[in-house]
C-alpha positions in Angstrom: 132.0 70.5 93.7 128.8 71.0 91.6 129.7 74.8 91.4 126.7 76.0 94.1 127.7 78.0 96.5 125.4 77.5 99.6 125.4 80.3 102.1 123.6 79.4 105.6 122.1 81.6 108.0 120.2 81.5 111.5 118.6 84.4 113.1 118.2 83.1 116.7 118.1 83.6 120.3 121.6 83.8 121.8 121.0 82.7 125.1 119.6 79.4 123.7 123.2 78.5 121.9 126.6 78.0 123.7 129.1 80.6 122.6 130.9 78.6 119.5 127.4 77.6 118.0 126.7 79.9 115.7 128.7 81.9 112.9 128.7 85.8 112.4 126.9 84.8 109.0 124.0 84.3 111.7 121.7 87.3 113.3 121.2 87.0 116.6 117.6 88.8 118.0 117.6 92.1 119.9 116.1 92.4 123.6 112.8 93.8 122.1 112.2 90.2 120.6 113.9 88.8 123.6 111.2 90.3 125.9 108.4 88.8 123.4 109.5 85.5 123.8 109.9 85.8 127.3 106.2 86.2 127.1 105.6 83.0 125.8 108.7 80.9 125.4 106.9 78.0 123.7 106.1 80.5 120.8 109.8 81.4 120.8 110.1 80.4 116.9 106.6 82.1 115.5 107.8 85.4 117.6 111.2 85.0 116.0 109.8 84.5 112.6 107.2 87.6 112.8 109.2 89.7 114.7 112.9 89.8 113.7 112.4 92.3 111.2 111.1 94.5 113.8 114.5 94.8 115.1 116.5 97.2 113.8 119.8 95.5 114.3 118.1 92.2 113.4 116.7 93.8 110.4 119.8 95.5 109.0 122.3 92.6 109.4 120.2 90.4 107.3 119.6 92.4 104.2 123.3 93.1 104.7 123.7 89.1 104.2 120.9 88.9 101.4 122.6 92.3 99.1 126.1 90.2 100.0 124.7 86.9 98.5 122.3 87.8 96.1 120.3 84.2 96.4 119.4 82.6 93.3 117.4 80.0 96.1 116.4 80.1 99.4 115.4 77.6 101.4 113.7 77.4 104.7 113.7 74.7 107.1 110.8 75.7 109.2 107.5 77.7 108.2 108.8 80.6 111.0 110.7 82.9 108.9 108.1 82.7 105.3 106.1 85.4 106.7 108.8 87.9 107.1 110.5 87.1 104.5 107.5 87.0 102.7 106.5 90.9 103.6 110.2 92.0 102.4 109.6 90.0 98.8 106.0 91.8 98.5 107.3 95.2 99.7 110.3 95.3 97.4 112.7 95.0 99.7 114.4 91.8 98.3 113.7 90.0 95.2 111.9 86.6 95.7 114.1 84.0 94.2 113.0 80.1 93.9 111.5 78.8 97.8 112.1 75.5 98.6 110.4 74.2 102.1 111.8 71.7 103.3 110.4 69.8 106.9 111.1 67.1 109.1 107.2 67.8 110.3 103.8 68.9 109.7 104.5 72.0 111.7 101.3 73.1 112.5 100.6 69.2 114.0 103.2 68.9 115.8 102.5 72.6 117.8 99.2 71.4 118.1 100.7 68.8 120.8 103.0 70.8 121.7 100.3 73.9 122.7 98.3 71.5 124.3 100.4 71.7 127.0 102.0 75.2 127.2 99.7 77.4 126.7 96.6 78.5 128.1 93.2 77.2 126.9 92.3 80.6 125.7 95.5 81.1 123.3 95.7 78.0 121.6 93.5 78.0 118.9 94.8 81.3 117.6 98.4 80.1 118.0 98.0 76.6 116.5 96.0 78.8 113.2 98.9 80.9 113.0 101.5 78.5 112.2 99.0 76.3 110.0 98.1 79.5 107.9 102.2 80.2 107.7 103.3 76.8 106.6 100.0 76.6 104.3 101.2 79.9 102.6 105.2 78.9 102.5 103.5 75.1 100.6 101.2 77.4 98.2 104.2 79.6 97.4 107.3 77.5 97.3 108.6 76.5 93.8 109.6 72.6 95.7 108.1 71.2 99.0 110.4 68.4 100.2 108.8 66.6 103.4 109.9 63.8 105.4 107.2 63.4 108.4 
């Protein structure tokens, strides 16, 4: 009614979503990404995020989205995708248009309790710095932060 036109899109793991949950405007991850998850499923959305552009398929589908919409925004609703994204803006891939983050949580703190738990002593540190350096860099570089924690 305002005259935006809103285009949503998921890149996700299949076998996580009944068949009817998701759109073809959403990228489903290839079995190279599937494997890395398998790895460490609690990482699932960090390996997602880092790794779907690694994926041909993955890859191709979603630039095929961005050229057919042409964003004037783009918003993110976790930190998981920014550094991706990010890389396509800096290599010229895409153009960066306005960021908005917007969160239900501090994403790193919540991982934090959540790593506690599922992953080995060893990896934790390293994992819980990876998505507080990501959601750090999406705040620095978004034009609008919206946060509700």
């Amino acid at each position: 009614m305002a005259g935006v036109e809103a285009h949503f899109t998921a890149i996700f793991y299949p076998a996580h979503y009944p068949p009817g949950s998701f759109t073809d405007g959403d990228i489903a991850i290839g079995p190279t990404v599937r494997a890395a998850i398998h790895e460490r499923p609690c990482l699932e959305d960090v390996v997602i995020g880092a790794r779907f552009i690694e994926d041909r398929e993955c890859l191709e589908k979603f630039l095929q989205t961005w050229r057919g919409f042409q964003p004037d925004v783009l918003e993110f609703e976790g930190p998981y995708l920014w550094a991706a994204i990010r890389g396509l803006i800096d290599e010229g891939a895409i153009r960066r248009p306005r960021i908005i983050y917007s969160s239900q949580n501090v994403e790193s703190e919540l991982k934090a309790a959540i790593y506690e738990t599922a992953l080995p002593r060893a990896e934790r540190t390293a994992a819980f710095d990876r998505v507080r350096e990501m959601e750090e860099d999406l705040v620095r570089n978004a034009d609008l932060v919206v946060a509700v924690s």
